[in-house]
C-alpha positions in Angstrom: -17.5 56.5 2.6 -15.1 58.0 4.8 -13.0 59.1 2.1 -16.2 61.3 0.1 -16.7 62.1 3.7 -13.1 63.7 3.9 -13.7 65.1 0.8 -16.8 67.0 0.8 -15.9 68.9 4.2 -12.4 69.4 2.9 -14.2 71.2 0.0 -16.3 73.3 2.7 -13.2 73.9 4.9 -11.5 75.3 1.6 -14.4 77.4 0.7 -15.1 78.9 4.1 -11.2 80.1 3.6 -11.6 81.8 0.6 -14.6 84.0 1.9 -14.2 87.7 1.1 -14.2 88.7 4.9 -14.8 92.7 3.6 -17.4 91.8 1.7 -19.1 89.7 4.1 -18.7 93.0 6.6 -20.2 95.4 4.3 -23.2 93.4 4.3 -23.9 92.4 7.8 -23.7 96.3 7.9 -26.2 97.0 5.6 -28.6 94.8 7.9 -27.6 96.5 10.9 -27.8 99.7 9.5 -31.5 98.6 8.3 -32.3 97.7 12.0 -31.1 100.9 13.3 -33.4 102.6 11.2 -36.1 100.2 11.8 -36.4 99.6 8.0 -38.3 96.6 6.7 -36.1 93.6 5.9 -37.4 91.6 3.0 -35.7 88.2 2.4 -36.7 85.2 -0.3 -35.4 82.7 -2.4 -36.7 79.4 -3.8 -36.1 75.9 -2.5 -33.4 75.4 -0.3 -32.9 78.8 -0.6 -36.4 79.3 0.7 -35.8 77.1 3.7 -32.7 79.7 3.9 -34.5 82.6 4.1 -37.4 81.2 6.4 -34.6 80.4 9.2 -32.9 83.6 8.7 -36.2 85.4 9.1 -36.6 83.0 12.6 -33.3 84.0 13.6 -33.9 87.5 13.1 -37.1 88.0 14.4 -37.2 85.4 17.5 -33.1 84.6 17.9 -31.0 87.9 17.5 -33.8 90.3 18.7 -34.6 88.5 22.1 -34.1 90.8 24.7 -34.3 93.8 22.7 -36.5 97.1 23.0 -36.3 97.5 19.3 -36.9 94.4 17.4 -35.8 93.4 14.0 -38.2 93.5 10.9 -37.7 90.7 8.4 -40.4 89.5 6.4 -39.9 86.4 4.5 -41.6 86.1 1.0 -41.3 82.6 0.4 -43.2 81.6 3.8 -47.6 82.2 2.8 -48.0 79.1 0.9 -51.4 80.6 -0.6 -50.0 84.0 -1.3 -47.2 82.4 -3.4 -49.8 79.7 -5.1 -51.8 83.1 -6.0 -49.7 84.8 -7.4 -48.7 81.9 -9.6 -51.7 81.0 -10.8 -53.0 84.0 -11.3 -49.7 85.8 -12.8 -46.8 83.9 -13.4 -44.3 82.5 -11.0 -41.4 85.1 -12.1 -43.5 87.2 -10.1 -44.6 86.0 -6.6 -41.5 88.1 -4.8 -42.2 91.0 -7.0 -45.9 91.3 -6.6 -45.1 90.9 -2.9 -42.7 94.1 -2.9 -44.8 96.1 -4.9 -46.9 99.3 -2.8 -44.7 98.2 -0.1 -41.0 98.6 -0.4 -39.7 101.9 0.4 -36.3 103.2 -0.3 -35.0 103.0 3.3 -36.2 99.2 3.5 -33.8 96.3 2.6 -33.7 93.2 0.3 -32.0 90.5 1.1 -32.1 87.8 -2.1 -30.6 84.2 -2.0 -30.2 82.2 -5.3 -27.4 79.6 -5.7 -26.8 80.4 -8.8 -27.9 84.6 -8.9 -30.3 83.3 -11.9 -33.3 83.2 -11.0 -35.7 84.8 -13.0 -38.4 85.3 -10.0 -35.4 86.7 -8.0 -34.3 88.7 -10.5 -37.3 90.7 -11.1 -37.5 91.2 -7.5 -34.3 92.8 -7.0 -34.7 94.8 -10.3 -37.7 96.3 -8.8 -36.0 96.7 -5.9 -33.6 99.3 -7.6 -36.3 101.0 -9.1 -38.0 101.5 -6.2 -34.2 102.9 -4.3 -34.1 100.1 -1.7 -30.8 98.5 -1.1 -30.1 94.7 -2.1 -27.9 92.0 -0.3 -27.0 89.5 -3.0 -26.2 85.7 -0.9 -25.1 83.6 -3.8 -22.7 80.5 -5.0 -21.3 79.7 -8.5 -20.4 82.9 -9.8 -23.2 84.7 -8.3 -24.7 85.1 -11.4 -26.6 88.1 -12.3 -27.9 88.5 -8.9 -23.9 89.2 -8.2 -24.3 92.4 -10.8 -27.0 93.7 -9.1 -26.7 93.9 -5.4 -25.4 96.5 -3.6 -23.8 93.9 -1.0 -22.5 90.6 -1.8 -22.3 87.3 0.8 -21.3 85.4 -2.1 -19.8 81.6 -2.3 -17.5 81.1 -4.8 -18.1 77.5 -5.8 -19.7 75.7 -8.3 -21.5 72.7 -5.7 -25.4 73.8 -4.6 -24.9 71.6 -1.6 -21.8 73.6 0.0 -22.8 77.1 -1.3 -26.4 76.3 0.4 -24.2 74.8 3.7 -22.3 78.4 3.4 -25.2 80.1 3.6 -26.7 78.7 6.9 -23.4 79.7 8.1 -23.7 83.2 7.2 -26.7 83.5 9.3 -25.3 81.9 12.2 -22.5 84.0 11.7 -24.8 87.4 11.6 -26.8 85.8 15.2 -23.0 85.8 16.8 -22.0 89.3 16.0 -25.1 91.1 16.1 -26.5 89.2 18.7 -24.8 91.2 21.2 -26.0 94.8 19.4 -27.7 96.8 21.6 -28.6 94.4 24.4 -29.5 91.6 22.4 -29.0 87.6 23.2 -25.0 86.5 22.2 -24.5 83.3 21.6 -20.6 82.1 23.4 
């Protein structure tokens, strides 16, 4: 075991390296920028991406804005249960972030969109609307990004073909943003 073990956080180690560092700084930008004007945060994804998404918005709301004035404002899609079965039932699935963006995204707001692959056709239509609409779109993706990748304005992207270490990246990206926009403006810095 110790040897997969090796391997697998070799893998990570490896992957972490070969981040685009400019990239990554372009988007944590974005979402500062979005705080600054007090714009409305929208972040989703589906399965592990969800749980993604649901501890960024947690981070956000409760981690990096403690002991702020101004707090952020990230709403996660994926995290009303009912709303999600709704919209489901009564529409289709491709269209449960969608719906949700519809009569309220603005152009000033953000859009943050995980998918492992950039493929999925629920996030897709999401972002696509998102353009329409003018809002900005953070792309957080593995594999090749997909065509999530081609669309988003900002890219955390993880370029590796293993769900498990792309979804692994992610987490870190969050973590990442709490330590260096913890400290913005008066707000709770983690070391």
């Amino acid at each position: 075991m110790q040897e997969k073990i090796r391997t697998y956080l070799d893998r990570e180690v490896e992957t972490i390296r070969n981040l685009d560092i400019e990239e990554l700084e372009r988007a944590i930008g974005a979402i500062r920028d979005a705080y600054e004007r007090e714009a409305v945060i929208y972040i989703f994804g589906n399965g592990g991406s969800a749980a993604t998404a649901s501890h960024f918005a947690c981070d956000f709301n409760k981690g990096i804005s403690e002991g702020r004035d101004r707090k952020f404002r990230m709403v996660c899609l994926n995290d009303n249960t009912p709303t999600l079965m709704a919209i489901a039932n009564d529409f289709s699935y491709e269209d449960i972030f969608r719906y949700q963006l519809e009569g309220r995204l603005r152009p000033e707001d953000l859009v943050i969109a995980i998918s492992g692959s950039g493929n999925s056709k629920n996030i897709i239509k999401a972002v696509e609307y998102a353009k329409e609409t003018g809002a900005k779109v953070v792309g957080i993706t593995g594999y090749s990004g997909g065509k999530l990748r081609e669309l988003a304005d900002y890219h955390m992207h993880t370029e590796i073909d293993d769900m498990q270490i792309a979804e692994d990246i992610h987490m870190i990206f969050d973590h990442m943003m709490f330590f260096v926009l913890g400290s913005l403006g008066g707000g709770k810095q983690t070391i």
